[in-house]
mmJSON file of the N, C-alpha and C atoms, coordinates in Angstrom:
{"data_MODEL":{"atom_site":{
"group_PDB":["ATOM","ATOM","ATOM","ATOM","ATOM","ATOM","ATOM","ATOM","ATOM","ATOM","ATOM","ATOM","ATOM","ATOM","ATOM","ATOM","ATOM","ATOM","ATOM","ATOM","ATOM","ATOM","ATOM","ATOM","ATOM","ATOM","ATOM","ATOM","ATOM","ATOM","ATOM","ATOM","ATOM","ATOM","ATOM","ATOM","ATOM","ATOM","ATOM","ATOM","ATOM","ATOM","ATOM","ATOM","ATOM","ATOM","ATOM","ATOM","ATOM","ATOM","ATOM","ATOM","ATOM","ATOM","ATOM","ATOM","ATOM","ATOM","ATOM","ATOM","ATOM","ATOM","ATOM","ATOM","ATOM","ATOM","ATOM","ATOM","ATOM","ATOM","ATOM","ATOM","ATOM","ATOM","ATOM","ATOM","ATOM","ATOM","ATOM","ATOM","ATOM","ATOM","ATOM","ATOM","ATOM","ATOM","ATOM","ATOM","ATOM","ATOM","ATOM","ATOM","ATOM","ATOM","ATOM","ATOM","ATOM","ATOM","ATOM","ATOM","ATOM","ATOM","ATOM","ATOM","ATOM","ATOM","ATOM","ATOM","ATOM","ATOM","ATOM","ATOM","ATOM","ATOM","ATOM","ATOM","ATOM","ATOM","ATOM","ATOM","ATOM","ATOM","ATOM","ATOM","ATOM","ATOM","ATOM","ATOM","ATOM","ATOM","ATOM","ATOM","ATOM","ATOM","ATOM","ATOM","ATOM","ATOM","ATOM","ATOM","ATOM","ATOM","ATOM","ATOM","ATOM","ATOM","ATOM","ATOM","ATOM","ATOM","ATOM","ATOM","ATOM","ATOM","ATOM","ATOM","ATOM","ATOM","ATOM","ATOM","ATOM","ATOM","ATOM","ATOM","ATOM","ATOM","ATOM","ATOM","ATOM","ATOM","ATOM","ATOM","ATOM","ATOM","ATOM","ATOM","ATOM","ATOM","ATOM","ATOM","ATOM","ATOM","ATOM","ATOM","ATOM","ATOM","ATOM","ATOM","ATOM","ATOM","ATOM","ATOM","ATOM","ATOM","ATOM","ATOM","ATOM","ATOM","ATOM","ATOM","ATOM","ATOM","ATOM","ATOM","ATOM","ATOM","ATOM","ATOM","ATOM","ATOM","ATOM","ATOM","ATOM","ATOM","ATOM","ATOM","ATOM","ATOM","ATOM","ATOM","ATOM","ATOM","ATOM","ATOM","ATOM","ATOM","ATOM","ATOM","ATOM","ATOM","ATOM","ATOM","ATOM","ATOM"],
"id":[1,2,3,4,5,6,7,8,9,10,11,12,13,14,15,16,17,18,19,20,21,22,23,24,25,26,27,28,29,30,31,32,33,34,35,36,37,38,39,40,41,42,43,44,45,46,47,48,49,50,51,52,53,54,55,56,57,58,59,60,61,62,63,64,65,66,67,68,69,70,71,72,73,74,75,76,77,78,79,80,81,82,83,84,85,86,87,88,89,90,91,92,93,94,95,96,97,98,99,100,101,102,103,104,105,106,107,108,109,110,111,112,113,114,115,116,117,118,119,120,121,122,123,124,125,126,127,128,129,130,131,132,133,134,135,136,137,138,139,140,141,142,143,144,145,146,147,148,149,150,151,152,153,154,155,156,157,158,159,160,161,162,163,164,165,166,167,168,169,170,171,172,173,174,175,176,177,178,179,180,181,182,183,184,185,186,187,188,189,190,191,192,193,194,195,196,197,198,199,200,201,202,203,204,205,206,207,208,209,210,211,212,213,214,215,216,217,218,219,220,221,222,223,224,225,226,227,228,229,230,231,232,233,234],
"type_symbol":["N","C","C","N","C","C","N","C","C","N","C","C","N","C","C","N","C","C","N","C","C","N","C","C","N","C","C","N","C","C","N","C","C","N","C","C","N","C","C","N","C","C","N","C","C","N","C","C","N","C","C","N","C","C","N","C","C","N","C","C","N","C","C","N","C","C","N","C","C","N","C","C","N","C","C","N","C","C","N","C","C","N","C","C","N","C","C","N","C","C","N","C","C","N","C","C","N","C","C","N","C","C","N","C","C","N","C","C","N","C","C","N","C","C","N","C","C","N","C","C","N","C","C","N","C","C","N","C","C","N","C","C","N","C","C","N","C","C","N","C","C","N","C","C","N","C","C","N","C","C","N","C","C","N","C","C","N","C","C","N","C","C","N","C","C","N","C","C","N","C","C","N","C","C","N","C","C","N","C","C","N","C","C","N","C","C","N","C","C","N","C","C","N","C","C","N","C","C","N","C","C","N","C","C","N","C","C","N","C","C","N","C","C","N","C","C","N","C","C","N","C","C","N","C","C","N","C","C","N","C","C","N","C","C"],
"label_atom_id":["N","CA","C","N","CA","C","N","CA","C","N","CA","C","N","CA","C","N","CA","C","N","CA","C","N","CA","C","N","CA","C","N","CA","C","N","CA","C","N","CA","C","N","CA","C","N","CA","C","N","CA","C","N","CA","C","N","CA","C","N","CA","C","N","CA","C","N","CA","C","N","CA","C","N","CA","C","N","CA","C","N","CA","C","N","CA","C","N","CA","C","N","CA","C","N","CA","C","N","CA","C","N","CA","C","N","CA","C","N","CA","C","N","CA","C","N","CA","C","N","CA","C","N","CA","C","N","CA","C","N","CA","C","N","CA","C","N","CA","C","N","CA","C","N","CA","C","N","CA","C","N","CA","C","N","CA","C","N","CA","C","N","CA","C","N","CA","C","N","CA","C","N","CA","C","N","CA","C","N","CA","C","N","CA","C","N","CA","C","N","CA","C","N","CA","C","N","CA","C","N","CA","C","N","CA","C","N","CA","C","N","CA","C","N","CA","C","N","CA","C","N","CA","C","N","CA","C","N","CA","C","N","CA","C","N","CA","C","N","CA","C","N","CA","C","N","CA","C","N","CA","C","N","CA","C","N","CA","C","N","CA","C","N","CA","C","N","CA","C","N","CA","C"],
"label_alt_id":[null,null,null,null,null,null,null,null,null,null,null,null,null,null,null,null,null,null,null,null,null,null,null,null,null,null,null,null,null,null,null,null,null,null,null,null,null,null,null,null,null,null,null,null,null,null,null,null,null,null,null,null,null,null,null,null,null,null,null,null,null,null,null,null,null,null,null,null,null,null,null,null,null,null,null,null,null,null,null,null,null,null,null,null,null,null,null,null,null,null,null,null,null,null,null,null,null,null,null,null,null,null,null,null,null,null,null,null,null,null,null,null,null,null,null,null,null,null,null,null,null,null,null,null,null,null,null,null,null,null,null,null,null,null,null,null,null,null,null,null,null,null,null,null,null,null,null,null,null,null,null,null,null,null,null,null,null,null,null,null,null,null,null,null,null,null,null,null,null,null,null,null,null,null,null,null,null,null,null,null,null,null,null,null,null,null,null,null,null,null,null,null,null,null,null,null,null,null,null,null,null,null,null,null,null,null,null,null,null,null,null,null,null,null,null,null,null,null,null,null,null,null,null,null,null,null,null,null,null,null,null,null,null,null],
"label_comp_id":["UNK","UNK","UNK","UNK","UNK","UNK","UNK","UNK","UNK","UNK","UNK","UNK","UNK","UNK","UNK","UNK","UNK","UNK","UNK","UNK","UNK","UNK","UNK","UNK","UNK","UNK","UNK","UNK","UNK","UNK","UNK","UNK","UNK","UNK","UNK","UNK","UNK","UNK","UNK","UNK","UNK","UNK","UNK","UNK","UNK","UNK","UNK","UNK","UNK","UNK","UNK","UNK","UNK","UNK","UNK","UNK","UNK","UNK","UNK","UNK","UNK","UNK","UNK","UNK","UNK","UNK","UNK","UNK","UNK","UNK","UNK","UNK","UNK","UNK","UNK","UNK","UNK","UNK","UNK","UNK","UNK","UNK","UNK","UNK","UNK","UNK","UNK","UNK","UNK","UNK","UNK","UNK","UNK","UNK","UNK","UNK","UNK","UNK","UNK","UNK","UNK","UNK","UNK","UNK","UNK","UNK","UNK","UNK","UNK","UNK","UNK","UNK","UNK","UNK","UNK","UNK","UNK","UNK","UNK","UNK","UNK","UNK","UNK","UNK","UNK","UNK","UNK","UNK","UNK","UNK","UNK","UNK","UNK","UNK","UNK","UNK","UNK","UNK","UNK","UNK","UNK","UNK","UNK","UNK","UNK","UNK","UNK","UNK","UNK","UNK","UNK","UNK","UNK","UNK","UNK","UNK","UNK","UNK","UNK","UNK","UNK","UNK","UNK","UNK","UNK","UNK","UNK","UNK","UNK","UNK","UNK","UNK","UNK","UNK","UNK","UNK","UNK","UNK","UNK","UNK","UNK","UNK","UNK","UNK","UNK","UNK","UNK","UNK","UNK","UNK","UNK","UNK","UNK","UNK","UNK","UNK","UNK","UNK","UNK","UNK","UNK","UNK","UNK","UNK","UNK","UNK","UNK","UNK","UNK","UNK","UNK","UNK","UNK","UNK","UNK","UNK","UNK","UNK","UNK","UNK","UNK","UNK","UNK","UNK","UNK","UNK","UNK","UNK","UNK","UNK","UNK","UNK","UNK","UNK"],
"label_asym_id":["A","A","A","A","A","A","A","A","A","A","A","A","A","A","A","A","A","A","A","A","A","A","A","A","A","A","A","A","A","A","A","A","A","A","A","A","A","A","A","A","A","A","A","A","A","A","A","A","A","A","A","A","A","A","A","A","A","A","A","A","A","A","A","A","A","A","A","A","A","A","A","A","A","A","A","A","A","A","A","A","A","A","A","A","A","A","A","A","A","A","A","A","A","A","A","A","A","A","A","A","A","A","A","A","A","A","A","A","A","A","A","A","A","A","A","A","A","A","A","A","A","A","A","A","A","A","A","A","A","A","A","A","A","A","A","A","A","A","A","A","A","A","A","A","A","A","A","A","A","A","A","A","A","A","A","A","A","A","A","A","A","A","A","A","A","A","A","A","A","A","A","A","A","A","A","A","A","A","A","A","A","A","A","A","A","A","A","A","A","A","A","A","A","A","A","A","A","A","A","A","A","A","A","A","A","A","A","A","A","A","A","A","A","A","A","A","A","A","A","A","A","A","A","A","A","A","A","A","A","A","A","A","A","A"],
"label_entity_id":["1","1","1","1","1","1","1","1","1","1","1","1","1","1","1","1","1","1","1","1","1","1","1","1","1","1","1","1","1","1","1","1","1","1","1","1","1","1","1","1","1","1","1","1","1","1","1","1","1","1","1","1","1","1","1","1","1","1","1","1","1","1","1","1","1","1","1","1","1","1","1","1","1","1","1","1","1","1","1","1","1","1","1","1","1","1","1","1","1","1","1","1","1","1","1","1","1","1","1","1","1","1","1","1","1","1","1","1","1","1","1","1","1","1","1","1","1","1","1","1","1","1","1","1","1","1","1","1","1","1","1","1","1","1","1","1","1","1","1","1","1","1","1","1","1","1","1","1","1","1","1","1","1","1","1","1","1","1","1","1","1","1","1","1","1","1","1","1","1","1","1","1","1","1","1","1","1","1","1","1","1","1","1","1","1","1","1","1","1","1","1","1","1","1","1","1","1","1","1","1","1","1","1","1","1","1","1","1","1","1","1","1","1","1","1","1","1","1","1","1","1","1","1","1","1","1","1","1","1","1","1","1","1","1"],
"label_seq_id":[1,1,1,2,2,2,3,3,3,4,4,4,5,5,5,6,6,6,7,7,7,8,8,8,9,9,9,10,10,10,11,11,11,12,12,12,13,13,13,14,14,14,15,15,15,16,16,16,17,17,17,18,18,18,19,19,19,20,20,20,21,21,21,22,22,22,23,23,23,24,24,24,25,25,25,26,26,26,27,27,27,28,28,28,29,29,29,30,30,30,31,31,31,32,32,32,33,33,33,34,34,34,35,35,35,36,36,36,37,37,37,38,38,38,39,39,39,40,40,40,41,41,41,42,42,42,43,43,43,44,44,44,45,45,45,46,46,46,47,47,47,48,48,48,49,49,49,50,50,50,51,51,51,52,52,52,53,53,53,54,54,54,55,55,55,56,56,56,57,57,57,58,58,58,59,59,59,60,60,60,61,61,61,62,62,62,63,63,63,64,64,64,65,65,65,66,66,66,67,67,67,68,68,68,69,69,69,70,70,70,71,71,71,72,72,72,73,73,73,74,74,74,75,75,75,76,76,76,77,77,77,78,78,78],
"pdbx_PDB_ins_code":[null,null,null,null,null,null,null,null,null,null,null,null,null,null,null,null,null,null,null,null,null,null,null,null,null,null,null,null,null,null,null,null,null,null,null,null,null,null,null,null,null,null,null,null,null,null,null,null,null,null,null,null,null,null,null,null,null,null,null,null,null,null,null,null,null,null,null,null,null,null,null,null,null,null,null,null,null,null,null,null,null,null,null,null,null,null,null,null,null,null,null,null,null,null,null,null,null,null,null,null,null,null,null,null,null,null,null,null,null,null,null,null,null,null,null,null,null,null,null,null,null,null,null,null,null,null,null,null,null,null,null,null,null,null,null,null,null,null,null,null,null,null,null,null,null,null,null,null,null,null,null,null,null,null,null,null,null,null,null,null,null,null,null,null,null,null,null,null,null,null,null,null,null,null,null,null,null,null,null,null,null,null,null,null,null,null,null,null,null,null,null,null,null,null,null,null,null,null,null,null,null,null,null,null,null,null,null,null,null,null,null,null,null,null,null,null,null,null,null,null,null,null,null,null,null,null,null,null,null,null,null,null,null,null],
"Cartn_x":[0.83,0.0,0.865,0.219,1.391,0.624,1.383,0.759,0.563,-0.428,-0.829,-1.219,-0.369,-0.78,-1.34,-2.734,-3.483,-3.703,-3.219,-3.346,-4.187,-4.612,-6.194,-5.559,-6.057,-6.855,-7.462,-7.285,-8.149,-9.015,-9.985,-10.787,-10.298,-8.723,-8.121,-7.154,-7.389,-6.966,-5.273,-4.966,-3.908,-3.561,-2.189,-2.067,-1.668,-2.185,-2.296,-2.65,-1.149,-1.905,-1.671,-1.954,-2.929,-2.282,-1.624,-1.036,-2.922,-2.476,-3.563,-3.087,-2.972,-2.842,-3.563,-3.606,-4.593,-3.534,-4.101,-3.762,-3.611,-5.179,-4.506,-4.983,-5.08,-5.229,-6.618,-6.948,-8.011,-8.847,-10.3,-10.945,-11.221,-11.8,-11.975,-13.019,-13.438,-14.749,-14.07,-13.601,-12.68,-11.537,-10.59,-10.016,-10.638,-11.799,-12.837,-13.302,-13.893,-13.739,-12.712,-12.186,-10.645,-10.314,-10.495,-10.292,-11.456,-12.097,-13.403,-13.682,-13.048,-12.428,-11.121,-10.369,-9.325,-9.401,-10.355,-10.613,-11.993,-13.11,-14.066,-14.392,-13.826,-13.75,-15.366,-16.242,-17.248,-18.568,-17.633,-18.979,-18.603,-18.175,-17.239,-18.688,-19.743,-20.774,-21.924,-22.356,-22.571,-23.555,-24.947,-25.86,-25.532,-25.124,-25.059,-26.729,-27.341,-28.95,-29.058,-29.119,-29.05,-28.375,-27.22,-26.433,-26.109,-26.642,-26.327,-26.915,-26.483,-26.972,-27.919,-27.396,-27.328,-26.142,-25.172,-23.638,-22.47,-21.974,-20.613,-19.883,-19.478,-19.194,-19.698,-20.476,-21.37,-20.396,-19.303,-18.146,-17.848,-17.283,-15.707,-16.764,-17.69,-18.794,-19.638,-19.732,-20.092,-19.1,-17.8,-16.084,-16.37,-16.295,-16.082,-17.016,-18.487,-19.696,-19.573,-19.929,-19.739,-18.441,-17.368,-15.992,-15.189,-15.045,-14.253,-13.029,-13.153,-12.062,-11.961,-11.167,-10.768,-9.683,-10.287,-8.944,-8.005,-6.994,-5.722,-5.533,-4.679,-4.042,-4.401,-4.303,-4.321,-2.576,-1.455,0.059,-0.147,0.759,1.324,2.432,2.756,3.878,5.136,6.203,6.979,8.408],
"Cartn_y":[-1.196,0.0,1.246,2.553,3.499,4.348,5.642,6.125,7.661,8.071,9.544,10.651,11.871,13.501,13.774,13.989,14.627,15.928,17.194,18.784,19.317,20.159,20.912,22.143,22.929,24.252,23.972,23.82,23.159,24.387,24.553,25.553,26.682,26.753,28.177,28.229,27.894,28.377,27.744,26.991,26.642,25.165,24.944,24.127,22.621,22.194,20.71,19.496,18.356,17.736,15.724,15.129,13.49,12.888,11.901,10.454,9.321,8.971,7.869,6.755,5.333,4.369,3.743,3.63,3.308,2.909,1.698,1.288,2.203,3.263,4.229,5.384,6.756,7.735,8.162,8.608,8.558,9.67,9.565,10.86,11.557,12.936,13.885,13.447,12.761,12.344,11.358,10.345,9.653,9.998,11.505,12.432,13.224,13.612,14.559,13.295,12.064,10.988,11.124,10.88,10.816,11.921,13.073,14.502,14.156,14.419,14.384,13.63,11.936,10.757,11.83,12.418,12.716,13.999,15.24,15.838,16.356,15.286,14.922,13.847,13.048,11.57,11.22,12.101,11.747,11.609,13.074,12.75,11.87,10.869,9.925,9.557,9.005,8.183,9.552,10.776,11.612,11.166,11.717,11.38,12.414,12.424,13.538,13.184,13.007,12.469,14.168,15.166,15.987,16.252,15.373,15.697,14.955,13.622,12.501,12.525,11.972,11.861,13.252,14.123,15.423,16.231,15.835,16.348,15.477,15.924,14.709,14.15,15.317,14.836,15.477,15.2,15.556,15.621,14.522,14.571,16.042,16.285,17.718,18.309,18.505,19.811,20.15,19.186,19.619,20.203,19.452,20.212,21.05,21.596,23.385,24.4,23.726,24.589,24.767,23.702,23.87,24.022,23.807,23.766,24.87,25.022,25.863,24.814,23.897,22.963,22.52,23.336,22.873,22.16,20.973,20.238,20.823,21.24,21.652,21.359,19.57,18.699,17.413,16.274,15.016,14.403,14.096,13.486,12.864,11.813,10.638,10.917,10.606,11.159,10.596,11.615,11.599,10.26],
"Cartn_z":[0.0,0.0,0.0,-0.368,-0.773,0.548,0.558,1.597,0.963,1.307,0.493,1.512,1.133,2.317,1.501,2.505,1.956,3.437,2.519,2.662,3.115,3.877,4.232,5.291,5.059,5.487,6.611,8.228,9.474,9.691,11.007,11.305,11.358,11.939,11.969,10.591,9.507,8.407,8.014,9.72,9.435,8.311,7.401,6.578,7.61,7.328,8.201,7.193,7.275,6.63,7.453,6.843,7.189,6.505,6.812,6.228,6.056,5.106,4.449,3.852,3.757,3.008,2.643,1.488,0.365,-0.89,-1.576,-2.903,-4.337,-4.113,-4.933,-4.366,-5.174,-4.685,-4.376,-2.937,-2.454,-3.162,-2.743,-3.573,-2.361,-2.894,-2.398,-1.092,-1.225,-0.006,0.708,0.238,1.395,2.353,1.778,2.427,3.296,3.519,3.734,5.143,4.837,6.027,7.034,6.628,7.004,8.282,7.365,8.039,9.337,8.746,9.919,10.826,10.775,11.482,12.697,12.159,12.456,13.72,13.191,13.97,14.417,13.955,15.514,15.396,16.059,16.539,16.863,17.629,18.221,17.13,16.032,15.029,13.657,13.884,12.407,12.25,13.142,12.774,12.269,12.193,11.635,10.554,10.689,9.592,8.279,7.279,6.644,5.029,5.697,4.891,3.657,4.501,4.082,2.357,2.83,1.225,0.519,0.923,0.429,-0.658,-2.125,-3.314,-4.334,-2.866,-4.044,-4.041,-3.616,-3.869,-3.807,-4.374,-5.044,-3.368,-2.732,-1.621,-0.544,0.228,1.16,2.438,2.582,4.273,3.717,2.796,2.119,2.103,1.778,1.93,3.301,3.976,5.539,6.32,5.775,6.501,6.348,5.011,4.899,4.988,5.066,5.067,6.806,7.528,9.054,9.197,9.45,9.908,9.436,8.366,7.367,7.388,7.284,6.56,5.359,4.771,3.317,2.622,1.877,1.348,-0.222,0.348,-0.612,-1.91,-1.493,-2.004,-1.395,-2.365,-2.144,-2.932,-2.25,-3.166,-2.38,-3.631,-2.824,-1.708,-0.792,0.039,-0.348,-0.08,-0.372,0.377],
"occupancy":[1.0,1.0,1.0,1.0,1.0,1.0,1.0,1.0,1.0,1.0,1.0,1.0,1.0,1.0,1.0,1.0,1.0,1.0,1.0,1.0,1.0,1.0,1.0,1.0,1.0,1.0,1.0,1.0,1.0,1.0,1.0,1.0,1.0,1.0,1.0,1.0,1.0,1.0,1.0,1.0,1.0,1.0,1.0,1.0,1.0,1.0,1.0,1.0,1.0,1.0,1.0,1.0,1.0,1.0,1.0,1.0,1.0,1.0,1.0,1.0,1.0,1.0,1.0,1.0,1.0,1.0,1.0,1.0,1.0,1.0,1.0,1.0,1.0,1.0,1.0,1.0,1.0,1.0,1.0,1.0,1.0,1.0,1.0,1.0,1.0,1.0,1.0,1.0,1.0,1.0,1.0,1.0,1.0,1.0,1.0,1.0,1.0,1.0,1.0,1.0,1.0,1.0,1.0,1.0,1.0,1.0,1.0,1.0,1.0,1.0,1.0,1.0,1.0,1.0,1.0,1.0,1.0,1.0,1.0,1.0,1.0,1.0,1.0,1.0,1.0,1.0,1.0,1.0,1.0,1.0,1.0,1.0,1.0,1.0,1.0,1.0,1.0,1.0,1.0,1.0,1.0,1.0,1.0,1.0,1.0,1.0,1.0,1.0,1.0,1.0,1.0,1.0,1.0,1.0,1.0,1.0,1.0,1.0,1.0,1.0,1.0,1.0,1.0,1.0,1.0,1.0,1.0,1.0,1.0,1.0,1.0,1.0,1.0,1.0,1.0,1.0,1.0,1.0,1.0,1.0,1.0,1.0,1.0,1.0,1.0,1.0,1.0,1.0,1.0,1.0,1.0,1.0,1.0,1.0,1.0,1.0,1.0,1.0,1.0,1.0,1.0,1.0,1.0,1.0,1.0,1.0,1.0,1.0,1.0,1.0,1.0,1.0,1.0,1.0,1.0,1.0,1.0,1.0,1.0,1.0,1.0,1.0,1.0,1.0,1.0,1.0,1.0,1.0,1.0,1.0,1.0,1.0,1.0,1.0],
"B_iso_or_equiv":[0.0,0.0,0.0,0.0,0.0,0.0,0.0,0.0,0.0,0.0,0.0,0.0,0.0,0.0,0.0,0.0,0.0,0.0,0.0,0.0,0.0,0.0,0.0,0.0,0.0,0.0,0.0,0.0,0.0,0.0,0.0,0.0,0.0,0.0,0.0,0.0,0.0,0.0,0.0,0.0,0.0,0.0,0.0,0.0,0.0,0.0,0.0,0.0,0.0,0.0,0.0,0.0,0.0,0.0,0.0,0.0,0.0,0.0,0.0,0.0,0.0,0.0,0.0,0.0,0.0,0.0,0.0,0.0,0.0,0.0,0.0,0.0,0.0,0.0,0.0,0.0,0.0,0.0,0.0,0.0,0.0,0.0,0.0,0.0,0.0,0.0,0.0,0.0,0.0,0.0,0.0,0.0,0.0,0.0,0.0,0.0,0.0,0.0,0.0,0.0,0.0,0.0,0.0,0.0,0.0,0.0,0.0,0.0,0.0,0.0,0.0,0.0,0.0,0.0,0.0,0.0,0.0,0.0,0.0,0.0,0.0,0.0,0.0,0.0,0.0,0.0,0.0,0.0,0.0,0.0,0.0,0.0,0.0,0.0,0.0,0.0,0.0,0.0,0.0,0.0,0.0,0.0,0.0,0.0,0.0,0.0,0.0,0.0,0.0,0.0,0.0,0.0,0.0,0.0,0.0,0.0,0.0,0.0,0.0,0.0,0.0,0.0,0.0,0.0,0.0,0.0,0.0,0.0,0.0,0.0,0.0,0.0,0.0,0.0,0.0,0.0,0.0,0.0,0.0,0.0,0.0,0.0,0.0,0.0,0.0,0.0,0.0,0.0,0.0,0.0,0.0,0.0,0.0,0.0,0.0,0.0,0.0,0.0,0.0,0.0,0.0,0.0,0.0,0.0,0.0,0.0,0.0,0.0,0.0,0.0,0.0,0.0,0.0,0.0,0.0,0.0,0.0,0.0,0.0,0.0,0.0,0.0,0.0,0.0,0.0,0.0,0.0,0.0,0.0,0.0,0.0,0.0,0.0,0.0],
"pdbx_formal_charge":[null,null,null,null,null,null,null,null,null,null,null,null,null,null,null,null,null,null,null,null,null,null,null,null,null,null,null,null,null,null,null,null,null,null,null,null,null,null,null,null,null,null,null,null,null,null,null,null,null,null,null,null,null,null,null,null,null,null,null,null,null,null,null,null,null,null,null,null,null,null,null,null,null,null,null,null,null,null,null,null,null,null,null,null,null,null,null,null,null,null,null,null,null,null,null,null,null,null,null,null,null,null,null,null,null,null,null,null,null,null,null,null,null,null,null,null,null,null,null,null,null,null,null,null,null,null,null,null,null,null,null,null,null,null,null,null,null,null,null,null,null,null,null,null,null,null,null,null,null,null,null,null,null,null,null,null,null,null,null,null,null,null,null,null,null,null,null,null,null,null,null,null,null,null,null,null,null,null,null,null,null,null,null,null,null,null,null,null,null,null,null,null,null,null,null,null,null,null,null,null,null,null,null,null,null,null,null,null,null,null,null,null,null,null,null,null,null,null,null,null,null,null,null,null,null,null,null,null,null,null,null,null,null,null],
"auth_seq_id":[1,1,1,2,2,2,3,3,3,4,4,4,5,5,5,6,6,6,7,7,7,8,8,8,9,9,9,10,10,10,11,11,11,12,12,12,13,13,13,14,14,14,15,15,15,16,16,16,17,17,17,18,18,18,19,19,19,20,20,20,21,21,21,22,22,22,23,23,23,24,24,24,25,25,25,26,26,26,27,27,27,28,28,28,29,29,29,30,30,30,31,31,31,32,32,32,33,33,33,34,34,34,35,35,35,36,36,36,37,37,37,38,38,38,39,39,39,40,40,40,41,41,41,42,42,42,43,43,43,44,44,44,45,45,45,46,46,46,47,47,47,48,48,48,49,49,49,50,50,50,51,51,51,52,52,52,53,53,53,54,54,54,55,55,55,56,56,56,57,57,57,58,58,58,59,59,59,60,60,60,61,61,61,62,62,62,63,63,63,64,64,64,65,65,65,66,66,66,67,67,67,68,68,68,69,69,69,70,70,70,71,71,71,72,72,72,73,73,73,74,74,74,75,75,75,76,76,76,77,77,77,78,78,78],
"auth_comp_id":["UNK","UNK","UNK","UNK","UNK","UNK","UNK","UNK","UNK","UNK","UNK","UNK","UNK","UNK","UNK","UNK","UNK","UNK","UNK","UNK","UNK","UNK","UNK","UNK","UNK","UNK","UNK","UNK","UNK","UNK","UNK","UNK","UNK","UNK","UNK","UNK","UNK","UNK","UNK","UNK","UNK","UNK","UNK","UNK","UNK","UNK","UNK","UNK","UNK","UNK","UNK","UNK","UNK","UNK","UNK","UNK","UNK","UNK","UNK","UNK","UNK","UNK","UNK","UNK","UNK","UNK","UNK","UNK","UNK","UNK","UNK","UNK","UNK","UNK","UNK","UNK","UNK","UNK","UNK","UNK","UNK","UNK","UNK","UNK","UNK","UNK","UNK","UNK","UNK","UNK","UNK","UNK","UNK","UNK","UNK","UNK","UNK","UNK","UNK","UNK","UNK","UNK","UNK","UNK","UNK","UNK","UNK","UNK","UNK","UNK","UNK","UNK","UNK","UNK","UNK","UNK","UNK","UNK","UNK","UNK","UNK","UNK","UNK","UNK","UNK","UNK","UNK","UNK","UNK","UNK","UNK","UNK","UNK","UNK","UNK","UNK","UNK","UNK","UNK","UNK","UNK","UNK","UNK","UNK","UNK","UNK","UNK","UNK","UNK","UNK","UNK","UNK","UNK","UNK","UNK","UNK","UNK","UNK","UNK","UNK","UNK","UNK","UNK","UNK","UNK","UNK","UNK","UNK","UNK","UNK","UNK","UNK","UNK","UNK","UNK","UNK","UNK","UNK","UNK","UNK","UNK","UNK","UNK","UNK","UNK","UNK","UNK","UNK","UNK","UNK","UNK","UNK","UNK","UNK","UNK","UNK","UNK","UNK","UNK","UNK","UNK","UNK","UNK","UNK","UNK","UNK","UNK","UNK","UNK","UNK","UNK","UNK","UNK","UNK","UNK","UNK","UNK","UNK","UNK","UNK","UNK","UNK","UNK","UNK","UNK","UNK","UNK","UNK","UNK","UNK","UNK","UNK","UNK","UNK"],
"auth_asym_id":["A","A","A","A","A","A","A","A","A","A","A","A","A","A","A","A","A","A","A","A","A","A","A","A","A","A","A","A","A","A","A","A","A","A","A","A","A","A","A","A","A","A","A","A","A","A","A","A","A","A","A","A","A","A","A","A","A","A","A","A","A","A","A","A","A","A","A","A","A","A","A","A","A","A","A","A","A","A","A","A","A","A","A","A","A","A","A","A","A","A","A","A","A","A","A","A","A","A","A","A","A","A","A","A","A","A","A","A","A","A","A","A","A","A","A","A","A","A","A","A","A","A","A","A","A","A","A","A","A","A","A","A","A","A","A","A","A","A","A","A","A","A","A","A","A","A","A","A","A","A","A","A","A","A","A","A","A","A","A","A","A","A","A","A","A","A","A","A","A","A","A","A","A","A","A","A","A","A","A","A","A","A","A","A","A","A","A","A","A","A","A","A","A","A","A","A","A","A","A","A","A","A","A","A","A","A","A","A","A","A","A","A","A","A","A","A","A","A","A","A","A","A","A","A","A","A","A","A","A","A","A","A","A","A"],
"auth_atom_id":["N","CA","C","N","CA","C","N","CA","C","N","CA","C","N","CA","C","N","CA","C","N","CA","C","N","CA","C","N","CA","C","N","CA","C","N","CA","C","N","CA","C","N","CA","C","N","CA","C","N","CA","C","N","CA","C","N","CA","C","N","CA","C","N","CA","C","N","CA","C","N","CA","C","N","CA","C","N","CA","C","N","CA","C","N","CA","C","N","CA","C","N","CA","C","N","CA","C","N","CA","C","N","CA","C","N","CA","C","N","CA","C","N","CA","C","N","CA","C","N","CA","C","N","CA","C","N","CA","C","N","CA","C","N","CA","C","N","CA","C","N","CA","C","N","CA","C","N","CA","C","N","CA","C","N","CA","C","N","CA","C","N","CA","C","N","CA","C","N","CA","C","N","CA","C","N","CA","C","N","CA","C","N","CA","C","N","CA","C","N","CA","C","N","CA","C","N","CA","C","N","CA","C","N","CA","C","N","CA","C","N","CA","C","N","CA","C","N","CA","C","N","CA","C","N","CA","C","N","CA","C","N","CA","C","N","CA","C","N","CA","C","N","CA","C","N","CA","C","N","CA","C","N","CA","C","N","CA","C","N","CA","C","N","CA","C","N","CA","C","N","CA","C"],
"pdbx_PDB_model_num":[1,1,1,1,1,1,1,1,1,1,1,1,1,1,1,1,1,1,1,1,1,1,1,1,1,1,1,1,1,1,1,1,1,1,1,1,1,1,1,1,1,1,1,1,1,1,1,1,1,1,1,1,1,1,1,1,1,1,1,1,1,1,1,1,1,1,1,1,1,1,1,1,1,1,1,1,1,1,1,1,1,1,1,1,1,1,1,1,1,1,1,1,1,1,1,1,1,1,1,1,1,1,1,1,1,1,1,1,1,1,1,1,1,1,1,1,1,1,1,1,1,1,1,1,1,1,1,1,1,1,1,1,1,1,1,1,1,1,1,1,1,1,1,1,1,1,1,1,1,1,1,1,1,1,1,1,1,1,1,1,1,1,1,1,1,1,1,1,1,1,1,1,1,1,1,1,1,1,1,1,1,1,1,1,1,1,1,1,1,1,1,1,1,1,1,1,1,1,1,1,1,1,1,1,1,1,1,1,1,1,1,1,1,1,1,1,1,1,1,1,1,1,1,1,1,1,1,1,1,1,1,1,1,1]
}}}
């Protein structure tokens, strides 16, 4: 498995980024899991009904609509 940083923008704007391993390169919503796995643990289980199957990624769009967490970059790490 390779391991991939993936980049983001946290609540205070600072650049912060997440080790991931995965076979290939993750998408924007499984980074967005990830993130949200990462920094609120309590809400990983999180209904997001709201956006489900009317936006591409409903985790990366609740980050940044509630949170202001935005993802950067997704590389493979170095």
């Amino acid at each position: 498995m390779k391991e991939w940083e993936v980049i983001f923008a946290d609540q205070k704007g600072v650049p912060t980024s997440l080790l991931l391993h995965a076979e290939h390169c993750p998408s924007e919503e499984d980074a967005a899991r990830a993130i949200r796995t990462h920094l609120f643990p309590v809400m990983d289980e999180l209904d997001l009904n709201d956006f489900q199957d009317r936006t591409v990624s409903p985790t990366a769009r609740w980050l940044k609509e509630h949170s202001g967490v935005t993802i950067t970059t997704i590389q493979e790490a170095p």
